[in-house]
N, C-alpha and C positions, 0 to 999 in steps of 0.2 A: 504493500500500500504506500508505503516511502518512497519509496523508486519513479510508484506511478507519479506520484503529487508532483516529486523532483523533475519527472520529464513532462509534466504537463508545464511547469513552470518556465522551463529550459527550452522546449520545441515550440508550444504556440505562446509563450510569453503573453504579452498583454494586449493584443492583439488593435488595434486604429481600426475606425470602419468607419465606411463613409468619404472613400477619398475625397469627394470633391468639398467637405467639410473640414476633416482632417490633415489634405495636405501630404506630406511627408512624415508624420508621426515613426517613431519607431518604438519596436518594444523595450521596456524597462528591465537592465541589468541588478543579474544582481547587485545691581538687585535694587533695581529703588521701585517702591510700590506706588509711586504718585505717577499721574497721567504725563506723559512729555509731550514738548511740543513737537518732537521729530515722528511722522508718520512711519507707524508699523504698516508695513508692508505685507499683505498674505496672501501665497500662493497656496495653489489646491491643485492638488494628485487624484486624476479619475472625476469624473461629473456624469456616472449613469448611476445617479441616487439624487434621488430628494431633498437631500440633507445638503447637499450640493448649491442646490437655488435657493432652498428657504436661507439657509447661513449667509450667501451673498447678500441677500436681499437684505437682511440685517445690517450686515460691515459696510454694505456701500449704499446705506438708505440716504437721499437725499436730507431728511431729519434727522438730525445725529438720535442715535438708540443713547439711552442713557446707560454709562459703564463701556460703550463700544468705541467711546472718542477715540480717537486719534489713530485709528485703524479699518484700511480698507484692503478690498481683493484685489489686487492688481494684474493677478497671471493665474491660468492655468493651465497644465497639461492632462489634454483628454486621453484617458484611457479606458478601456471594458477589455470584460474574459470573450472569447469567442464562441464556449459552450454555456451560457447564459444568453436564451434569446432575449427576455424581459432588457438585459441591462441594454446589447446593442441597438433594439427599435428605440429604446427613450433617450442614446447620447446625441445622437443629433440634433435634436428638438433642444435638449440640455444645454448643448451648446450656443446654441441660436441665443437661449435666452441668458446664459452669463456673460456675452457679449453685447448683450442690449444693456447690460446694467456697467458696461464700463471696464470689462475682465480682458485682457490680452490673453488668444489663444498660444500658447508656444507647443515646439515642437519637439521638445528636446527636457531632459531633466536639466540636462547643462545650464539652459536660457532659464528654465522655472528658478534653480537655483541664485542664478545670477540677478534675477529682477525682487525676488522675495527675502523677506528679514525672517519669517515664521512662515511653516506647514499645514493646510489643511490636507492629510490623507484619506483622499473620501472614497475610494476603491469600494462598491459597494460588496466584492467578494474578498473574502480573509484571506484566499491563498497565496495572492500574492503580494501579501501587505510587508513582510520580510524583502522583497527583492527592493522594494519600492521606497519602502524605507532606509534601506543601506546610505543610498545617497548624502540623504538627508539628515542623515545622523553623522557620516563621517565629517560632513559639513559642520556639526556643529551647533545646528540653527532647531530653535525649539519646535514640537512636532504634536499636534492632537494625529490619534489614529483612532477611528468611528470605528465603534463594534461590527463587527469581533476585532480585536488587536489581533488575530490571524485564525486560522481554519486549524491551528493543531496547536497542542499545549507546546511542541516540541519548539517551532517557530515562535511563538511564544516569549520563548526562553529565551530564543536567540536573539529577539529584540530588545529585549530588558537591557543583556550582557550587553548588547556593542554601544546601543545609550548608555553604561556606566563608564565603560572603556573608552570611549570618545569624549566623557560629558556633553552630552547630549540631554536635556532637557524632552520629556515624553511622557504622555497621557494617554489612556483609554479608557472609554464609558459609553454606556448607553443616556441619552437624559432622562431617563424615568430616575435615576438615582438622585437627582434633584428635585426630585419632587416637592413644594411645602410640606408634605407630610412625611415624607423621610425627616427633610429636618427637621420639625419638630422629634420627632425619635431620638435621633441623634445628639442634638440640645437636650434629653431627659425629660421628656414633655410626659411618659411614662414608665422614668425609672430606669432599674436593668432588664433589659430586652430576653424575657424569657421563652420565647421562639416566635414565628411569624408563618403565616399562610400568602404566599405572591401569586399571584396570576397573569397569562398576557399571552395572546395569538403565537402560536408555536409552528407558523407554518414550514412548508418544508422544502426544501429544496437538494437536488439527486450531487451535487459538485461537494455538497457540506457535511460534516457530522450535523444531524438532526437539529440538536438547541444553537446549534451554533448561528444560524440562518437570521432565525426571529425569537426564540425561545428565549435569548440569551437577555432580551427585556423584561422579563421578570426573573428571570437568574439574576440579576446582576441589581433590581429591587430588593432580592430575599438577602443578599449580600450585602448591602447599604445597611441594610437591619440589623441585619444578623452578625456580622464582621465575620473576619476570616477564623479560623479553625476548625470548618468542616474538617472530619477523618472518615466518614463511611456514605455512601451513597446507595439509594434503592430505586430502581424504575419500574411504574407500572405501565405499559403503552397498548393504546388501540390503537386504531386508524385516525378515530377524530381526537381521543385526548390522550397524552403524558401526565403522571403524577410523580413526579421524583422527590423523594426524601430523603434528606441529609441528616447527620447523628453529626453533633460538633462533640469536639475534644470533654468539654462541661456536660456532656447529655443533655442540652438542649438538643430538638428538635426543628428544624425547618423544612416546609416542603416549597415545591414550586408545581403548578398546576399551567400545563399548556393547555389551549386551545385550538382545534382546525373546523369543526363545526359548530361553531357561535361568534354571531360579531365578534367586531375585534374592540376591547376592552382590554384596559390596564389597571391594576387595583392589589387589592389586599386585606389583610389584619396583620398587626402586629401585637404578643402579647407582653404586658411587662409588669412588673411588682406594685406599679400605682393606679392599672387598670390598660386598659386595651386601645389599638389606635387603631384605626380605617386609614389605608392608603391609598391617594390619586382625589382627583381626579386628574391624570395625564394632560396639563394645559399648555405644552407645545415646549420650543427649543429655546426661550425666554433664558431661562437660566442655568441651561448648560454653556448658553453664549458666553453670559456674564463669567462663567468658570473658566471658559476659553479666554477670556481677553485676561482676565487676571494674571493667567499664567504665561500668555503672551508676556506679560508687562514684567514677573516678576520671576521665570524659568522655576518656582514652585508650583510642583503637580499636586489637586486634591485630589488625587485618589492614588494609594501606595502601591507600586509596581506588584509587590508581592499578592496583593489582594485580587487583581485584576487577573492575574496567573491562577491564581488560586478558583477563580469562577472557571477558566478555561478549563483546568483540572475537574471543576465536578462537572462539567459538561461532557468531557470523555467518559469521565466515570460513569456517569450516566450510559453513555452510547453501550459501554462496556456490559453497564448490568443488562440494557435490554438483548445483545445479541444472549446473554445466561440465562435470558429468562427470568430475569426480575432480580436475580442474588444480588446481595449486597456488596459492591466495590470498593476499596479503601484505596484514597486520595495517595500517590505519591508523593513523597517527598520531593519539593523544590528547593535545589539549594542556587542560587545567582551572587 
């Protein structure tokens, strides 16, 4: 399965479509917190995802967003997977529209590097979020990378290591972790967190491990809650729903509940020693933005490398238990 991934990575790369849009594209190889007046510049990697247009629209609102000053989209390099039809029919269209708001197409990571101060990796598939990333981290230059931080715990790992080895600056989240009602959790709104119930549209796609696709938005909820030290994992799957349960290091309990037959909805409970909290309503990318520009501003990530790893970990574990037929998986050891 390594080999396969390594030469899907290696033979069709990241494939340009659309010559008469993209040009000559090629595939991709492998601290002061006050606002300045010198414009942060951001470049973006890949634009067949959503997160792509909604994000620009933000940084380069003619009404400055409030927390967004002093930072716009200047460049991007289009890329999509070639076995992903959804990403190729929507980069065109993508593209059309980050260049009505003002976004230089380039052709090259070279140019993207060269025009941008800071990373937007919007690759809407994980596999090749490693190749993609090298650059950009040998470079130096700080880096959000949009769920998944990559399609395998392994790659994973290897992007943590080269942003330590480089100092590199680097982030990955879903926004549901910012939800108002995580933070209140988080702030101790009820106490210590003695386990949670997440939920959120799990759908599925044939290139990914299972949660990895869409799941990974209430994984990575139940994570915000629950903090790291899951050690065991259990999966229950049908066709339309996953139930995975986690056993952390304390015995606590947390599950995560996908969905494929029921609107799509994001939510929860969370339970804790002062009484119980309701999670969501999911009100859009408002304040993952605001996490983005910070970090821009001040190369501290809110969310710890190790934790982020650590979701990709029960996500395997997961895949894991389901090919066993539900047995319970325990989490590897990450050491970075």
């Amino acid at each position: 399965m390594k080999n396969s991934r390594r030469n899907f990575i290696r033979n069709t790369a990241l494939a340009g479509i659309g010559a008469g849009l993209l040009g000559n594209l090629r595939p991709l190889y492998g601290m002061n917190t006050s606002h300045s007046d010198k414009l942060i510049r951001i470049g973006i990697i890949g634009l067949d995802t959503s997160h792509a247009i909604a994000f620009t629209k933000n940084f380069n609102n003619p009404v400055t967003v409030p927390g967004l000053e002093g930072m716009k989209v200047v460049a991007a390099f289009p890329q999509t997977s070639p076995d992903i039809e959804l990403n190729k029919k929507r980069l065109p269209g993508y593209i059309e529209q980050v260049k009505a708001m003002g976004v230089e197409i380039v052709d090259s990571m070279a140019a993207l590097l060269e025009k941008a101060d800071v990373i937007l990796l919007e690759s809407n598939d994980g596999r090749p979020h490693l190749a993609q990333a090298m650059p950009v981290i040998k470079a130096g230059k700080k880096i959000f990378i949009d769920k998944p931080l990559a399609a395998s715990l392994a790659d994973g790992i290897a992007i943590v290591k080269a942003a330590k080895k480089y100092n590199a600056p680097m982030f990955s989240s879903s926004a549901l972790r910012f939800m108002d009602s995580v933070k209140q959790v988080q702030q101790g709104a009820i106490g210590k967190v003695t386990g949670a119930d997440t939920f959120s549209p799990a759908a599925l796609e044939k290139t990914h491990p299972d949660l990895f696709w869409y799941g990974i938005h209430g994984v990575e909820t139940l994570f915000a809650v629950m903090g790291s030290g899951c050690k065991t994992v259990t999966r229950f799957n049908t066709p339309g729903n996953d139930v995975v349960v986690g056993q952390w290091s304390d015995d606590r309990i947390g599950t995560f509940r996908g969905t494929r037959n029921s609107p799509d909805d994001f939510g929860g409970r969370v339970f804790g020693e002062k009484g119980n909290q309701l999670l969501g309503p999911f009100k859009g990318y408002d304040a993952l933005l605001q996490e983005i520009a910070t970090f821009f501003r001040t190369g501290v990530p809110p969310v710890k490398p190790e934790e982020t790893l650590e979701i990709l970990a029960f996500m395997e574990a997961a895949e894991e238990s389901k090919r066993k037929g539900g047995k319970p998986v325990a989490l590897p050891a990450i050491n970075i």
